[in-house]
C-alpha positions in Angstrom: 20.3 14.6 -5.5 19.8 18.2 -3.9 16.2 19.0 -2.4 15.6 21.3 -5.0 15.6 18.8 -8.0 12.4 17.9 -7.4 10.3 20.3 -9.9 7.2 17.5 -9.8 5.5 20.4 -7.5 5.9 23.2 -10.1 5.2 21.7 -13.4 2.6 18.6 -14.4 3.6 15.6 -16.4 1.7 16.5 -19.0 4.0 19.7 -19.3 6.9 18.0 -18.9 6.3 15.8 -21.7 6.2 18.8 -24.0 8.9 20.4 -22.9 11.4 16.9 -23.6 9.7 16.1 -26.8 10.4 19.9 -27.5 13.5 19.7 -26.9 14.9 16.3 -27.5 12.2 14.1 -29.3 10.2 11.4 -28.3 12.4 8.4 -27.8 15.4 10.2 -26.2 13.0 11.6 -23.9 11.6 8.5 -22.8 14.6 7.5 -22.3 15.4 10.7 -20.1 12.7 9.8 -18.1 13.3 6.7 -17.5 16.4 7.3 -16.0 15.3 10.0 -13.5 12.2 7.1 -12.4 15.9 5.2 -11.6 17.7 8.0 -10.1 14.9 9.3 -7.8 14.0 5.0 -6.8 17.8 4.7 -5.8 17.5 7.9 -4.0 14.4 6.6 -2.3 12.4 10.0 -3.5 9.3 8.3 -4.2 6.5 11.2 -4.8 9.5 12.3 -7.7 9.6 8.6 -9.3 5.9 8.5 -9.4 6.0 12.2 -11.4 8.7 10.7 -14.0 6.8 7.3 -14.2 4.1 9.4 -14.9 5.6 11.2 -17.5 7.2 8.1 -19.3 3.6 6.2 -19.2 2.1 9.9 -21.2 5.4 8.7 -23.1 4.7 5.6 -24.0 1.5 6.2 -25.1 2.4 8.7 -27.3 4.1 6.6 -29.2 1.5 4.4 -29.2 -1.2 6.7 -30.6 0.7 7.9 -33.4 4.3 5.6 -33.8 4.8 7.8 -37.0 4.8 11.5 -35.7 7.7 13.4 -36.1 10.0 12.8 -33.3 11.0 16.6 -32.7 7.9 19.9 -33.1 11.1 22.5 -33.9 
């Protein structure tokens, strides 16, 4: 991973979230995010696992709120 991967710094989780559900819908995003938690714990980048755990718990419950929401908003 390069230094400059780590965009947990410019962007909240919260915005994040929108941007993957934008983009790819709700359960291919959690599963996006749940492979950068992976990548950046392998990489021992923990301050950038905590933002993606982050963003796959907002995730998560999501999904939990409203399991019937339309997975993409374009």
């Amino acid at each position: 991973m390069r230094d400059d991967d780590d965009i947990s710094h410019e962007i909240s989780a919260s915005e994040m979230v929108d941007a993957l559900v934008r983009t790819c819908g709700r359960r291919l995003a959690r599963q996006k995010a749940h492979l950068h938690v992976l990548r950046c714990v392998e990489a021992r980048r923990t301050d950038e696992a905590a933002f993606w755990l982050a963003v796959r718990a907002l995730l998560d419950r999501r999904m939990e709120i409203d399991p019937e929401e339309t997975d993409r908003f374009h």
